[in-house]
N, CA and C atoms as a LAMMPS dump frame, in Angstrom:
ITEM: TIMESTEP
0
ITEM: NUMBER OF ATOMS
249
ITEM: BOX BOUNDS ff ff ff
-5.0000000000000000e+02 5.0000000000000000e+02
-5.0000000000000000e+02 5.0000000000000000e+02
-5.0000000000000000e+02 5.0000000000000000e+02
ITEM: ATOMS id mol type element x y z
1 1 1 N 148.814 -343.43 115.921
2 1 2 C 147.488 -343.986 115.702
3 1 3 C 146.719 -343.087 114.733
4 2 1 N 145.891 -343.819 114.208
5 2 2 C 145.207 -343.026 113
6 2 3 C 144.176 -342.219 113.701
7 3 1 N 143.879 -340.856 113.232
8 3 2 C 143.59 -339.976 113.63
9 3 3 C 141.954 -339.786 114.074
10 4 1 N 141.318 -340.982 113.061
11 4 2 C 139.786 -341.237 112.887
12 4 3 C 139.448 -342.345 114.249
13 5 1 N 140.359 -343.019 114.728
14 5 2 C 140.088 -343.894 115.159
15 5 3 C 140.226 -343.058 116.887
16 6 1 N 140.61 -342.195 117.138
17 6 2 C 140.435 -341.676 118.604
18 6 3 C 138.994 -341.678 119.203
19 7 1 N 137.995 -341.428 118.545
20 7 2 C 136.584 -341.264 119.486
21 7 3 C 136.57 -343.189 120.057
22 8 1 N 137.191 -344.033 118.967
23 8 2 C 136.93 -344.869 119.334
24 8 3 C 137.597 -345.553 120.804
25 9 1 N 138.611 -345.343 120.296
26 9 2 C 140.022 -344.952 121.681
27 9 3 C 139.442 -344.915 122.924
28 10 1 N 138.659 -343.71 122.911
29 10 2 C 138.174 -342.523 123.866
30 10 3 C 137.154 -343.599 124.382
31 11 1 N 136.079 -344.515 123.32
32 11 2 C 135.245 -344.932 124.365
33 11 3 C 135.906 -346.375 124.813
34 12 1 N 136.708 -346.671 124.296
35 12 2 C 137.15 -347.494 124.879
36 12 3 C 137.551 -347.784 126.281
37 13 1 N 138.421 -346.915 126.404
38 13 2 C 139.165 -346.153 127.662
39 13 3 C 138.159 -345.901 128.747
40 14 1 N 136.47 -345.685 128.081
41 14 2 C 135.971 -345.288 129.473
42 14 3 C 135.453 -346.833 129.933
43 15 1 N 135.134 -347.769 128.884
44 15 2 C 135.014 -349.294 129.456
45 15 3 C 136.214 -350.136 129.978
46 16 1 N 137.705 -349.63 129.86
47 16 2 C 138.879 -349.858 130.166
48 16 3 C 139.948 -349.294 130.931
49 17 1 N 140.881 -349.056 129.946
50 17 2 C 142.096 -348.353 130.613
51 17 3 C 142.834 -347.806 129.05
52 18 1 N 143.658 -346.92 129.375
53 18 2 C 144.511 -346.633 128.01
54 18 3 C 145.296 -347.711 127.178
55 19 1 N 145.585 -348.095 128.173
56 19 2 C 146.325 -349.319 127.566
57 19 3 C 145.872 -350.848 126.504
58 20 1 N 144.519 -350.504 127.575
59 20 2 C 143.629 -351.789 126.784
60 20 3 C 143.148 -351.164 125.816
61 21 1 N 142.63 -350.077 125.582
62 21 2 C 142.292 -349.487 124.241
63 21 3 C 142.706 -348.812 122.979
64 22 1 N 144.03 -349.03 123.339
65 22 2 C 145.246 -348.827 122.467
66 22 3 C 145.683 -349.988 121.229
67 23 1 N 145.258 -351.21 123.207
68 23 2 C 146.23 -352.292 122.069
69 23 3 C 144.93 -352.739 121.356
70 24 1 N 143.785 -352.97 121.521
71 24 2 C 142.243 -353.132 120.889
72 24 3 C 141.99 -352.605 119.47
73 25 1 N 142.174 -351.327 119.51
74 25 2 C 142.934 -350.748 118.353
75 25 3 C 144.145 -351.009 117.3
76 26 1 N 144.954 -351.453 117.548
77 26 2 C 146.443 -351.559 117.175
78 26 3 C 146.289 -353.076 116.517
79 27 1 N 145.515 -353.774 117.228
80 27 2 C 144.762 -355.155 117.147
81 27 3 C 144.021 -354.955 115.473
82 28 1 N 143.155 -354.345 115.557
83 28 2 C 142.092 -354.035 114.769
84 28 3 C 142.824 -353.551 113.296
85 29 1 N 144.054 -352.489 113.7
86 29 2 C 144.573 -351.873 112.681
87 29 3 C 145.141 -353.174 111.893
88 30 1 N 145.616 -353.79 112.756
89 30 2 C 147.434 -354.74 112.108
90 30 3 C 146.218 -356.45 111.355
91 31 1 N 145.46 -356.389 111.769
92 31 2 C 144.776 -357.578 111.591
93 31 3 C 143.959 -357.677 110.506
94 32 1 N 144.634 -359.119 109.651
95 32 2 C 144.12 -358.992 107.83
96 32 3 C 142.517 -359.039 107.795
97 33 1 N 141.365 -359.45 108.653
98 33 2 C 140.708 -359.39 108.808
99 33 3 C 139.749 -358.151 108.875
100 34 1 N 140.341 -357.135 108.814
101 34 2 C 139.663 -355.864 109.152
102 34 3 C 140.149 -354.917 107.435
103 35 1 N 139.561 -354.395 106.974
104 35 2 C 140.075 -353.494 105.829
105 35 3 C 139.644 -351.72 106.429
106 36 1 N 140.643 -351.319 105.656
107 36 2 C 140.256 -349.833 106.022
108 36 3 C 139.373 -349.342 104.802
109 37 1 N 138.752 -348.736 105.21
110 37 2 C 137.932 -348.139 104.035
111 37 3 C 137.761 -346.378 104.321
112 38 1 N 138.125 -345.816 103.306
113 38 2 C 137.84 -344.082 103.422
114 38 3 C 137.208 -343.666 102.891
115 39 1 N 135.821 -343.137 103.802
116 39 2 C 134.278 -342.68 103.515
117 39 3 C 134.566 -341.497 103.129
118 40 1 N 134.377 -340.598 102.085
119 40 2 C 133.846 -339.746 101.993
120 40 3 C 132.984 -339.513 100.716
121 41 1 N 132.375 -338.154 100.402
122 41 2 C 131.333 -337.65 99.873
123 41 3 C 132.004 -337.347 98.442
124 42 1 N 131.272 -337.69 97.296
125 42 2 C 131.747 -336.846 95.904
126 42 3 C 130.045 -336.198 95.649
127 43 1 N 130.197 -334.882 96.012
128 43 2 C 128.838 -334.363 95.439
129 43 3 C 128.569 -333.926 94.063
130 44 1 N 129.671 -333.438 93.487
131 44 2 C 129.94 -333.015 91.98
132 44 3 C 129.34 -331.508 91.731
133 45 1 N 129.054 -331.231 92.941
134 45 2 C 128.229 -329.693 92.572
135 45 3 C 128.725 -328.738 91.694
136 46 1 N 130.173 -328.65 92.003
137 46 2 C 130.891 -327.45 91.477
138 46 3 C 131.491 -327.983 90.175
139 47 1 N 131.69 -327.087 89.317
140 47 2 C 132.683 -327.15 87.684
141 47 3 C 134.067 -327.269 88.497
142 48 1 N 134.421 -328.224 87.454
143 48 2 C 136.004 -328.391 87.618
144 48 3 C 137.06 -327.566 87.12
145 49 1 N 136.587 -326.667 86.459
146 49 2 C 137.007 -325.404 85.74
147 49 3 C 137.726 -324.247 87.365
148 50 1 N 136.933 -324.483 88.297
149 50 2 C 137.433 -323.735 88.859
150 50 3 C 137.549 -322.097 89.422
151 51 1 N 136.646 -322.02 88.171
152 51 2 C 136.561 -320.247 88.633
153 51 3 C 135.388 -320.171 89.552
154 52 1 N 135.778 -319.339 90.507
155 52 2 C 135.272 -318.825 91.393
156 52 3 C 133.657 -318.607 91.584
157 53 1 N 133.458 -318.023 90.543
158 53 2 C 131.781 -317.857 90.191
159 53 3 C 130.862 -318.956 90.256
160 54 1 N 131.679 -319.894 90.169
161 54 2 C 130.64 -321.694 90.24
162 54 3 C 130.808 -322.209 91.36
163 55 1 N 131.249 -321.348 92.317
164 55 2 C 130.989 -321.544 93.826
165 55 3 C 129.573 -321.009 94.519
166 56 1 N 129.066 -320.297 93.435
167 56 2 C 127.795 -319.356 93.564
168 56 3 C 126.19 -320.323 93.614
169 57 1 N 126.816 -321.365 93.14
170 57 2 C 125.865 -322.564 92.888
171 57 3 C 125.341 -323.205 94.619
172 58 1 N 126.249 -323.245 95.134
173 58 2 C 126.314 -323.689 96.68
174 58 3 C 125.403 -322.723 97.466
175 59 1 N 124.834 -321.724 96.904
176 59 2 C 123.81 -320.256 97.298
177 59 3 C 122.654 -321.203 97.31
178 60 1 N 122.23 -322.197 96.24
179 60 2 C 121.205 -322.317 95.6
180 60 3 C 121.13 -323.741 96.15
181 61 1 N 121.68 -324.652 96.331
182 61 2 C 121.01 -325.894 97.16
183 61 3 C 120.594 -325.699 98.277
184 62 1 N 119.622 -326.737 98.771
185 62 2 C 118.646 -326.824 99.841
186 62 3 C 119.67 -327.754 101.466
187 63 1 N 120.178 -328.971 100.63
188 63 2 C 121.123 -330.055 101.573
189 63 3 C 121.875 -330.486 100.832
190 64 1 N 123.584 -330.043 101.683
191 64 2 C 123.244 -329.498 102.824
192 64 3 C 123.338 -328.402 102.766
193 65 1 N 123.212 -327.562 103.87
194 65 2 C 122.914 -326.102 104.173
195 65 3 C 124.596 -325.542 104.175
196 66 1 N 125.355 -324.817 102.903
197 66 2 C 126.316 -324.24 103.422
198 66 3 C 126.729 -322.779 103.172
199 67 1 N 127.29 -322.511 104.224
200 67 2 C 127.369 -320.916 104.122
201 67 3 C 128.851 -320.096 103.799
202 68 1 N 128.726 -319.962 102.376
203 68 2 C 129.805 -319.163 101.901
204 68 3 C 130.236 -318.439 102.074
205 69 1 N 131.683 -317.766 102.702
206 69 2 C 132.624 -316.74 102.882
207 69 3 C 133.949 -316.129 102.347
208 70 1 N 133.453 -315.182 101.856
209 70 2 C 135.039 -314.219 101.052
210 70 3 C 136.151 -314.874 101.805
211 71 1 N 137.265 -315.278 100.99
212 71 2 C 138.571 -314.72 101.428
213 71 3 C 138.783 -314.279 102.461
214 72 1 N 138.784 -313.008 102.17
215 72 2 C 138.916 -311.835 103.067
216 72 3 C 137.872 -311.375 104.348
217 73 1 N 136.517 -312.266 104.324
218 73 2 C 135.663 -312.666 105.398
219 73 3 C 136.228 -313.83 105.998
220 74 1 N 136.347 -314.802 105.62
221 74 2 C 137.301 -315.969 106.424
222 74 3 C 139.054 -315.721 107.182
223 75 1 N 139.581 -314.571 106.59
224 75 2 C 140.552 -314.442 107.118
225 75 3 C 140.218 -313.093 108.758
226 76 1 N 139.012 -312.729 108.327
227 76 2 C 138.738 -311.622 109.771
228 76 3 C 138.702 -312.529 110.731
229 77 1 N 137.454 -313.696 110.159
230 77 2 C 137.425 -314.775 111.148
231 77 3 C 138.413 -315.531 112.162
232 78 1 N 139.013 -315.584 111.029
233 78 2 C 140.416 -316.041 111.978
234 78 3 C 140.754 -315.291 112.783
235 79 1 N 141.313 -314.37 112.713
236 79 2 C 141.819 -313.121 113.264
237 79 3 C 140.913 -312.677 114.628
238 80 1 N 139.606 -312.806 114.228
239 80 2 C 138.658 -312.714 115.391
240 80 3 C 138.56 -313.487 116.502
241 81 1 N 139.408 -315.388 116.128
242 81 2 C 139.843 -316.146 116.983
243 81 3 C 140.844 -316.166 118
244 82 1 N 141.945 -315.488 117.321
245 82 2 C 143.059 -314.871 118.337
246 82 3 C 142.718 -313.744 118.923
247 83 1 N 142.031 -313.304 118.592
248 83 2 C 141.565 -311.681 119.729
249 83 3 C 140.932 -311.996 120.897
């Protein structure tokens, strides 16, 4: 099952059973009536060039709010997860 479609699953299941919200789903997927469509975002912020330094731009917008980390700060992170 497609991976996006579990929360839906999930509430299904609490008005049902697994089974009924499987096949509800499976229904939905297989049926010409329904199209899939894949939402996401093109913000264009960054150069397509690629270097690193035009990631520096993401400092300077307001929304959304994101917070940039080294390499080598994202890999402590990790590391800080298994500890």
């Amino acid at each position: 099952m497609i991976t996006y479609l579990n929360e839906y699953v999930e509430k299904l299941e609490e008005k049902t059973n697994a089974i009924v919200a499987t096949n509800i789903v499976d229904f939905l997927m297989r049926s010409p009536d329904v199209e899939q469509v894949e939402i996401y975002f093109k913000w264009s912020i960054i150069a397509k060039d690629g270097d690193d330094k035009h990631f520096n731009v993401l400092k300077k917008i307001g929304f959304p709010p994101i917070q940039l980390l080294r390499t080598k700060d994202f890999l402590k992170e990790i590391e800080n997860l298994g500890a």
